[in-house]
C-alpha atoms as one frame of an Amber mdcrd trajectory, in Angstrom:
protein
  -3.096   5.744 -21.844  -4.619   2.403 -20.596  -7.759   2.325 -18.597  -7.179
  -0.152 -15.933 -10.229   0.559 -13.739  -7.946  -0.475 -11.065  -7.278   1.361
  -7.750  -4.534   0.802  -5.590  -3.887   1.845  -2.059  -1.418   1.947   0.855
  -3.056  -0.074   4.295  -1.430   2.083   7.434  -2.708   5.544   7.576  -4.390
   5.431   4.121  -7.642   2.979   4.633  -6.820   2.461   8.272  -6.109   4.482
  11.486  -3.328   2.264  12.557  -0.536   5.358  12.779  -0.953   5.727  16.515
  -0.487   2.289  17.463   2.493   2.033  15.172   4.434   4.524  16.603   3.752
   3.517  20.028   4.826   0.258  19.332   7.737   1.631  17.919   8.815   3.277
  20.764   7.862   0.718  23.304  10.225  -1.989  21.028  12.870   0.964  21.061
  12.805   0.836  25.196  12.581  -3.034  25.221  15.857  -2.752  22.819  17.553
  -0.055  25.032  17.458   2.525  21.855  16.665   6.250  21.985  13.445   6.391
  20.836  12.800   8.428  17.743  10.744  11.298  17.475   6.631  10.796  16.177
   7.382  12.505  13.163  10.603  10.338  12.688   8.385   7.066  12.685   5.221
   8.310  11.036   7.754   9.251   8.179   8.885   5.335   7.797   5.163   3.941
   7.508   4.559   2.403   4.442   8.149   0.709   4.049   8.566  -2.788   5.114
   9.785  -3.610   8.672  12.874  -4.340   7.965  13.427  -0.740   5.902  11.806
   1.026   8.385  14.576  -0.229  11.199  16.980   0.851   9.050  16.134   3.903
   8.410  15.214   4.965  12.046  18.317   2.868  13.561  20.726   2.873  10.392
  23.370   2.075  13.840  21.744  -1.938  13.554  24.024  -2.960  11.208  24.285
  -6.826  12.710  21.270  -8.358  10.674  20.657 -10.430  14.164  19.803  -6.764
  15.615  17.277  -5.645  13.604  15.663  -8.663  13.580  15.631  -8.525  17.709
  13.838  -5.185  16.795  11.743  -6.181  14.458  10.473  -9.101  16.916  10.262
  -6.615  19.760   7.949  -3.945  17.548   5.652  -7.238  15.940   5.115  -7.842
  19.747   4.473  -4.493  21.030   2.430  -4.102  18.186   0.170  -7.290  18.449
  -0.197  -6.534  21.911  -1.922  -3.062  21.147  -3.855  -4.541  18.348  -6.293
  -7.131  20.604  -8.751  -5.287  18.329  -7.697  -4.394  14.485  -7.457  -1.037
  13.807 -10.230   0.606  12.321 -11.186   2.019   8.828 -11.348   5.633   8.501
 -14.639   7.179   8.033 -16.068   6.557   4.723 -13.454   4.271   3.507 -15.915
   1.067   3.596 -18.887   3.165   1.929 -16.068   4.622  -0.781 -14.981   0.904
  -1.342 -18.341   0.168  -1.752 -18.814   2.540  -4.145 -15.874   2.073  -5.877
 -16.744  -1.162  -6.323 -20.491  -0.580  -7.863 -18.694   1.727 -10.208 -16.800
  -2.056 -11.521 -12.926  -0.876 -10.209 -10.759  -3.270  -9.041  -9.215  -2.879
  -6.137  -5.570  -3.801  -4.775  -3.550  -3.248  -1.670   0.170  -2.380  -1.574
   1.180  -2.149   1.726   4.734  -2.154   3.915   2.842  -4.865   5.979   3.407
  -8.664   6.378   1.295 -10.599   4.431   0.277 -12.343   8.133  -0.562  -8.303
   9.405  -2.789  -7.938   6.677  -4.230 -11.267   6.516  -4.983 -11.250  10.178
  -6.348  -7.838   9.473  -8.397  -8.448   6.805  -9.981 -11.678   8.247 -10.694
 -10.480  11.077 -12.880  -7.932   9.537 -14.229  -9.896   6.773 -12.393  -7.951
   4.424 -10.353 -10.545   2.847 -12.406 -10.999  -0.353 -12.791  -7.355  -0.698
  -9.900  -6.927  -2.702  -8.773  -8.568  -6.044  -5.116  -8.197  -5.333  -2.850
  -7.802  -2.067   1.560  -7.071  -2.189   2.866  -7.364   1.037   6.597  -5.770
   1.829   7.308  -9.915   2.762   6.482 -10.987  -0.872   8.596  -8.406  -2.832
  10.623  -4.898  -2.668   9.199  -2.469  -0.214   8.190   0.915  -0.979   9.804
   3.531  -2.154  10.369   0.470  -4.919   7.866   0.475  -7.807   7.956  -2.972
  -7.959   5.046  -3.924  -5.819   2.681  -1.777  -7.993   3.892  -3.648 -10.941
   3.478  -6.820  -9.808  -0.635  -6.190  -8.795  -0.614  -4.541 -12.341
């Protein structure tokens, strides 16, 4: 077994508390689009996939590609609007960063987010050299797909 001293982790809900504002946004782009919303548990279960997944899975009735992407556009806004400030980093997370860090991992992000999400994100907080490698769900195959691990591997 290699030893990669290499940790990977999920953005939404893993490092960050970002799962409230994500399912409100998803059910204030389901009103703006005239769907019924979907339950909390129903969208918490979709976090991690890329947008585009996600719609599908909650709404698999978008089939028109130009309807999911009116979605998508409706949740991005809803979602920048709640975001004036990024969401914030569990407790601990920076100090076990830190300390993963000291202890010479790497350290890589694989997230369902768009690379401009997490870029925004990450500048904003002066995180963006922090971490040695970033997948976004834009760049590649979304989650449940191991091919976003691979690639930061």
């Amino acid at each position: 077994m290699r030893d990669y001293r290499l940790l990977i982790f999920d953005w939404d809900g893993t490092l960050v508390d970002s799962i409230g504002r994500i399912v409100t946004a998803m059910h204030r782009a389901a009103d703006a689009c005239e769907l019924v919303r979907r339950s909390d548990t129903q969208v918490k279960g979709i976090i991690g996939l890329g947008l585009p997944e996600a719609i599908r899975s909650l709404y698999p009735e978008l089939v028109e590609a130009a309807r999911v992407e009116r979605f998508r556009r409706c949740y991005s806004e809803q979602y920048l609007a709640l975001e004036a400030q990024p969401s914030a980093l569990f407790p601990c997370v920076a100090e076990a960063l830190s300390a993963f860090r000291a202890a010479g991992y790497r350290l890589a992000v694989a997230t369902g987010k768009s690379r401009h999400g997490l870029r925004r994100v990450l500048e904003a907080r002066g995180w963006l050299e922090y971490f040695d490698a970033t997948r976004c769900a834009d760049e590649t195959a979304s989650k449940p797909s191991p091919l976003m691990l691979e690639e930061i591997l």
